[in-house]
Short mmCIF file of the C-alpha atoms (twelve columns), coordinates in Angstrom:
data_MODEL
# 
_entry.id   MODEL 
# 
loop_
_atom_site.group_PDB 
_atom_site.id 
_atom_site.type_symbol 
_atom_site.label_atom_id 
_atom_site.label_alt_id 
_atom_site.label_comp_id 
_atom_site.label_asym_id 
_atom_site.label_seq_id 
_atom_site.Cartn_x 
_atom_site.Cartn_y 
_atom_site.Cartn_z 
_atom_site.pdbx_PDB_model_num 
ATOM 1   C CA . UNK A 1   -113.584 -109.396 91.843  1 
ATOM 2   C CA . UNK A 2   -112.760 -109.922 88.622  1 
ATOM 3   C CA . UNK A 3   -108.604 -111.124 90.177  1 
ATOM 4   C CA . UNK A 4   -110.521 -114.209 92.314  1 
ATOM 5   C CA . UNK A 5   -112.433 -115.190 89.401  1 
ATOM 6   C CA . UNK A 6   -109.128 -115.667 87.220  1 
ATOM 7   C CA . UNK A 7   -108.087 -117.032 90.331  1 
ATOM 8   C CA . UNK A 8   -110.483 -119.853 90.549  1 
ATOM 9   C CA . UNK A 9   -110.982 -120.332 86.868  1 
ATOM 10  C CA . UNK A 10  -107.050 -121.010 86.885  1 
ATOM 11  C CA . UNK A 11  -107.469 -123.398 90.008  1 
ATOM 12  C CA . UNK A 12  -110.010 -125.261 88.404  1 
ATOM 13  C CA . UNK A 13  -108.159 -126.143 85.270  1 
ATOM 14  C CA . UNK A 14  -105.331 -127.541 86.525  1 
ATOM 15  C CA . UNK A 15  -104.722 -131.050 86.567  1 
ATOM 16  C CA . UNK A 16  -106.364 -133.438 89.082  1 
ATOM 17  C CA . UNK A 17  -105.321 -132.804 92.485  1 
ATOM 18  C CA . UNK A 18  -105.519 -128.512 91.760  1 
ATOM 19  C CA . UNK A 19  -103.034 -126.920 94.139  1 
ATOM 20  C CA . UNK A 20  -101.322 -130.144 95.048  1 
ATOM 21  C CA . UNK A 21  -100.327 -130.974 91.336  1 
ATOM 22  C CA . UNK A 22  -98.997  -127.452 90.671  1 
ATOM 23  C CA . UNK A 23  -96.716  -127.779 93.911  1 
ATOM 24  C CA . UNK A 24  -94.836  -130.595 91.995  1 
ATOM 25  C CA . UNK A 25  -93.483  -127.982 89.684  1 
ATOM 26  C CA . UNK A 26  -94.119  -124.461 92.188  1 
ATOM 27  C CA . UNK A 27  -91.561  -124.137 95.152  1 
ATOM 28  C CA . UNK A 28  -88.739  -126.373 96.280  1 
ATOM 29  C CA . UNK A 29  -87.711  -129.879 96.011  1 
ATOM 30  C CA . UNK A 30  -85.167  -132.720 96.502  1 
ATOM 31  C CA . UNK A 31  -84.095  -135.114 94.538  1 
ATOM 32  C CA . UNK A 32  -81.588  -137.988 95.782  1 
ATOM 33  C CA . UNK A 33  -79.462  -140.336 93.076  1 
ATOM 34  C CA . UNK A 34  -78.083  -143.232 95.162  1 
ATOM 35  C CA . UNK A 35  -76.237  -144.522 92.068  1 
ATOM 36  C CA . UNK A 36  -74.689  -141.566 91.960  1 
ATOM 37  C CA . UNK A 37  -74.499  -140.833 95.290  1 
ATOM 38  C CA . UNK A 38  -76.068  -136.922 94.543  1 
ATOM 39  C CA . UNK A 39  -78.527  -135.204 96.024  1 
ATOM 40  C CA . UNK A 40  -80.111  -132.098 93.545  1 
ATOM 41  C CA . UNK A 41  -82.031  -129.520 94.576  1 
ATOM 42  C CA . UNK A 42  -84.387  -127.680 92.838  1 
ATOM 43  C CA . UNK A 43  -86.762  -124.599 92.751  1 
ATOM 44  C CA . UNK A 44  -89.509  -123.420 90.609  1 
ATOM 45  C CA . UNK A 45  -88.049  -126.309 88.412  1 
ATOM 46  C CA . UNK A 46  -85.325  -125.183 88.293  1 
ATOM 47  C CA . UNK A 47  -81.361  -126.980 89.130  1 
ATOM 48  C CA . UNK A 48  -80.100  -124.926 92.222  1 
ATOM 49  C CA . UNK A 49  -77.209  -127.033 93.194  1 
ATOM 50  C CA . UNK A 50  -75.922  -130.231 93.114  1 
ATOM 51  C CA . UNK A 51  -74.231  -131.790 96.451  1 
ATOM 52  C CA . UNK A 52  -72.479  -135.242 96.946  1 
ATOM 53  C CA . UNK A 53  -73.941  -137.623 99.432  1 
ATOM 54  C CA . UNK A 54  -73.313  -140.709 101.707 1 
ATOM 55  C CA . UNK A 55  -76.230  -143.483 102.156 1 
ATOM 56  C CA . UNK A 56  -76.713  -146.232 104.659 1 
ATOM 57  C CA . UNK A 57  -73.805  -148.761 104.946 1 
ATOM 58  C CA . UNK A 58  -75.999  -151.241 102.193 1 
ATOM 59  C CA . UNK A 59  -76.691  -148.313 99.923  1 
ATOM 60  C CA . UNK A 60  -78.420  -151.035 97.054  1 
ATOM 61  C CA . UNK A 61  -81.841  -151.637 97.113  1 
ATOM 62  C CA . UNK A 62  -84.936  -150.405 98.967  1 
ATOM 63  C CA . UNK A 63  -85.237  -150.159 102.968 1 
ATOM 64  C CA . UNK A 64  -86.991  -153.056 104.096 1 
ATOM 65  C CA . UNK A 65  -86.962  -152.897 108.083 1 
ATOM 66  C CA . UNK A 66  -85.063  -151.286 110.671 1 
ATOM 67  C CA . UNK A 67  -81.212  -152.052 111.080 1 
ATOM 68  C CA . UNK A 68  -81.138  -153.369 107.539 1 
ATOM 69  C CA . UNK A 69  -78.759  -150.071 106.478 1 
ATOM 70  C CA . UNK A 70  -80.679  -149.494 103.385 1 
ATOM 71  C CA . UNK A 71  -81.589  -145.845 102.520 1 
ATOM 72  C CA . UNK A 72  -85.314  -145.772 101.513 1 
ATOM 73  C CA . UNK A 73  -86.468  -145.272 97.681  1 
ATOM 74  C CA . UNK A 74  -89.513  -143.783 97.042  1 
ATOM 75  C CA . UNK A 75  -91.073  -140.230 97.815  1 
ATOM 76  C CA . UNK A 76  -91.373  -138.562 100.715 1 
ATOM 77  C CA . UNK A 77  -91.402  -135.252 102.580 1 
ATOM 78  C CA . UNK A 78  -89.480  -133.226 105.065 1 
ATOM 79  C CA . UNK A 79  -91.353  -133.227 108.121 1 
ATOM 80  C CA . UNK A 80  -89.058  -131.990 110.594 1 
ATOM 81  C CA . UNK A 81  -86.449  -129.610 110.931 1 
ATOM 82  C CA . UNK A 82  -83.393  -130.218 113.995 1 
ATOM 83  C CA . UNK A 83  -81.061  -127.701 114.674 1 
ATOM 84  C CA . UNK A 84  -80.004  -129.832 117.599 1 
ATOM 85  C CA . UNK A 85  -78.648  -132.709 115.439 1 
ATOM 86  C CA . UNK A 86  -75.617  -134.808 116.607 1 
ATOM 87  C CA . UNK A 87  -74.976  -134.691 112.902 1 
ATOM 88  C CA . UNK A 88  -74.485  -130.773 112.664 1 
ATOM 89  C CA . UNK A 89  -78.369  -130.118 111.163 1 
ATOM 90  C CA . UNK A 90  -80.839  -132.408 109.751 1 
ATOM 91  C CA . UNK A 91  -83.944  -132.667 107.984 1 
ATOM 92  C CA . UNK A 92  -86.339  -135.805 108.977 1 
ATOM 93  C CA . UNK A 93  -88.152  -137.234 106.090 1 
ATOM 94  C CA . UNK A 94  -91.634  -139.075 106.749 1 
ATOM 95  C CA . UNK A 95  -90.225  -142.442 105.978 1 
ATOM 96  C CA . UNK A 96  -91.767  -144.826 106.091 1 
ATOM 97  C CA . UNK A 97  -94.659  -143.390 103.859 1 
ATOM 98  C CA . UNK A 98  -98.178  -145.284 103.019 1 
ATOM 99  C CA . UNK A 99  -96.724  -147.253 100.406 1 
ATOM 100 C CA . UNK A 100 -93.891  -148.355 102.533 1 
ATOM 101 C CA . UNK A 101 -96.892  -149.275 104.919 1 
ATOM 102 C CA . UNK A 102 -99.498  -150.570 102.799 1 
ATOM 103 C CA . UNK A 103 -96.531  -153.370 101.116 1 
ATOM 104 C CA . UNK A 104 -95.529  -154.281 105.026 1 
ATOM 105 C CA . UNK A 105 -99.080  -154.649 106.008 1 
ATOM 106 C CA . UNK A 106 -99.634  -156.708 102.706 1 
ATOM 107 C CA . UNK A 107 -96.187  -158.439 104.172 1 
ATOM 108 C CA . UNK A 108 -97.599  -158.718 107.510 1 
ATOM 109 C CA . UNK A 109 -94.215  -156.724 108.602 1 
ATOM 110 C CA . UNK A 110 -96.714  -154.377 110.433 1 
ATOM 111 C CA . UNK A 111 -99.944  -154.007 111.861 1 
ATOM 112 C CA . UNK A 112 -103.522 -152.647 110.380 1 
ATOM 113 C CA . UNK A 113 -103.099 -150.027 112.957 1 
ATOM 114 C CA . UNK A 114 -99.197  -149.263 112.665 1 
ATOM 115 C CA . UNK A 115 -100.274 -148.946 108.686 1 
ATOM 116 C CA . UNK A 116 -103.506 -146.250 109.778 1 
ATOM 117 C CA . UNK A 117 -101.335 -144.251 111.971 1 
ATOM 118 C CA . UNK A 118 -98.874  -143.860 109.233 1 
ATOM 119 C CA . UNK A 119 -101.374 -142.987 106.751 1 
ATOM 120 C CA . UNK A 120 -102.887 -140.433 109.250 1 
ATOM 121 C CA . UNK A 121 -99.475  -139.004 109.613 1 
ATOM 122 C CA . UNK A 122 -99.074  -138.213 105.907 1 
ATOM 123 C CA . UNK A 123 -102.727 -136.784 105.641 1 
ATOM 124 C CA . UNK A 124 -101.608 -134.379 108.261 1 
ATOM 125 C CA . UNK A 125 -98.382  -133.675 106.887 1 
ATOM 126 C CA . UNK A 126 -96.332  -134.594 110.030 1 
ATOM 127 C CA . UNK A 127 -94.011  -137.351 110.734 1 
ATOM 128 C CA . UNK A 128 -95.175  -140.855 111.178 1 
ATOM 129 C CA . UNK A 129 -94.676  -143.194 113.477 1 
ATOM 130 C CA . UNK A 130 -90.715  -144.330 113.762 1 
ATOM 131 C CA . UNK A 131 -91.062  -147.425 116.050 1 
ATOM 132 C CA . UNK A 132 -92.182  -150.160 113.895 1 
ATOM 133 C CA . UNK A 133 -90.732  -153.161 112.197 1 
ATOM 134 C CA . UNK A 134 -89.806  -150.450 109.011 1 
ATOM 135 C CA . UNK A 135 -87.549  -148.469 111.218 1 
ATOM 136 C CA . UNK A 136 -87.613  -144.590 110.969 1 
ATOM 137 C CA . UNK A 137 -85.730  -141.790 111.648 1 
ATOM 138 C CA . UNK A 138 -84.480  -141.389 108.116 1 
ATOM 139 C CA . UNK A 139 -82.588  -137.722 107.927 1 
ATOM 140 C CA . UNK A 140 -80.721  -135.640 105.447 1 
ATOM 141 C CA . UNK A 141 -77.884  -134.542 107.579 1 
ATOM 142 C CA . UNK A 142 -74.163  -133.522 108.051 1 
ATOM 143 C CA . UNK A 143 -70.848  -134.951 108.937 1 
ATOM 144 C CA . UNK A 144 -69.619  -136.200 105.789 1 
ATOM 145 C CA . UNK A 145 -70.578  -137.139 102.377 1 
ATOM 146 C CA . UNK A 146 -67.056  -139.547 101.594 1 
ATOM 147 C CA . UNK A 147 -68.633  -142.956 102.619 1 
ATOM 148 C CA . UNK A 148 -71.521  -144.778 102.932 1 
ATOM 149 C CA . UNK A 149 -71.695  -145.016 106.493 1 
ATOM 150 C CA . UNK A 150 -74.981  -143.704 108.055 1 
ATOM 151 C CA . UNK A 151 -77.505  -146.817 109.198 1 
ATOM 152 C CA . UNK A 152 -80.055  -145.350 106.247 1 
ATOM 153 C CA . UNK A 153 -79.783  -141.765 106.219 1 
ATOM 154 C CA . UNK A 154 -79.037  -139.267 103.589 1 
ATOM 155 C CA . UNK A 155 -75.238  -137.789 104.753 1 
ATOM 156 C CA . UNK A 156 -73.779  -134.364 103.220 1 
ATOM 157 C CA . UNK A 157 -71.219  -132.179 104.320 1 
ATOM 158 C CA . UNK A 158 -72.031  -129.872 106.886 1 
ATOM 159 C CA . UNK A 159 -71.971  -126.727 104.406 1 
ATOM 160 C CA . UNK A 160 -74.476  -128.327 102.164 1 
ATOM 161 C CA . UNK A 161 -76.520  -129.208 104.793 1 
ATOM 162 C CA . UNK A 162 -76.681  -125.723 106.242 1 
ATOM 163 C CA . UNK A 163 -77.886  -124.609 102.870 1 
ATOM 164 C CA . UNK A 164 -80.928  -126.981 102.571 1 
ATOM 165 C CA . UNK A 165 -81.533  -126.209 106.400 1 
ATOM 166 C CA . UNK A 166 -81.824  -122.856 105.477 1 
ATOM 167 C CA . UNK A 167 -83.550  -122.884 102.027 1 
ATOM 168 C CA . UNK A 168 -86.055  -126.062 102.439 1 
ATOM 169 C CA . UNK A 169 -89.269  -125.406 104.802 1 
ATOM 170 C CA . UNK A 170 -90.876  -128.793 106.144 1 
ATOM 171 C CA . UNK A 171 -93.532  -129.935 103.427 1 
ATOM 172 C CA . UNK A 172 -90.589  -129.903 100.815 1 
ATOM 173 C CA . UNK A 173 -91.176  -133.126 98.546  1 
ATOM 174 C CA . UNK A 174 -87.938  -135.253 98.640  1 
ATOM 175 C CA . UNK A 175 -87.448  -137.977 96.052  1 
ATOM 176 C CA . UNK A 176 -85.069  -140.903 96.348  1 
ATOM 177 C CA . UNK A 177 -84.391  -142.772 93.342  1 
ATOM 178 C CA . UNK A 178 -81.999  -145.860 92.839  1 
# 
């Protein structure tokens, strides 16, 4: 008894958002540098490796649509694992996320409903839709970290991707900074 109410009394003084904000710090995580074309992972906060990457073929700037080649900024999640990749393995991200939505619907790049299925999609932790005007499909994957050559994706060599398909579950925060 007296274990669940340390429990709770620990729950209940963490900072707003309780389980959720201790997750930022508890677990693991990925952080991508396009400007330094590096992708870091972490865990329990702390630096497990450090891998070179590839980004879309017009790595500057923030994806804006689908086909534009830019790799998305902002954070996101993996929401789906493929073993089955044409590029070795690969981890989906939920690109576009609800700020990506809520600044095309302000845009008028997408729809009120495109905007509240994405939304939905992020409240439940699974991919969101990948067919609208902001494009989709955004993976970590394999085949090659030397260029920037995928159309927005997050390229590694296959060994480093094997090790993030391995270590990372789906729900793993991923953070892409310029």
């Amino acid at each position: 008894m007296l274990r669940w109410v340390v429990l709770l009394v620990s729950v209940l003084l963490l900072p707003s958002g309780g389980a959720a904000a201790e997750s930022e710090t508890i677990g693991w995580r990925i952080e991508v540098r396009k400007e330094e074309r590096r992708l870091r992972l972490w865990r329990d906060g702390v630096l497990e490796a450090t891998y070179p990457v590839g980004l879309g073929f017009s790595p500057r700037g923030d994806k804006i649509r689908e086909g534009d080649g830019a790799t998305p900024e902002g954070s996101y999640r993996v929401c789906v694992k493929n073993p089955q990749s044409r590029y070795h393995l690969s981890l989906g991200i939920d690109y576009p996320n609800p700020d990506d939505a809520r600044q095309a619907l302000e845009e008028e790049r997408i729809s009120a409903e495109q905007e509240a299925a994405i939304r939905r999609a992020h409240r439940q932790g699974i991919c969101p839709p990948w067919n609208t005007d902001l494009g989709g499909e955004i993976f970590l994957h394999g085949r090659g970290a030397g260029a920037d050559w995928t159309l927005g994706c997050v390229a590694l060599e296959d060994e480093h991707i094997e090790v993030l398909f391995r270590q990372v579950p789906i729900g793993t925060p991923v953070d892409i900074v310029p």
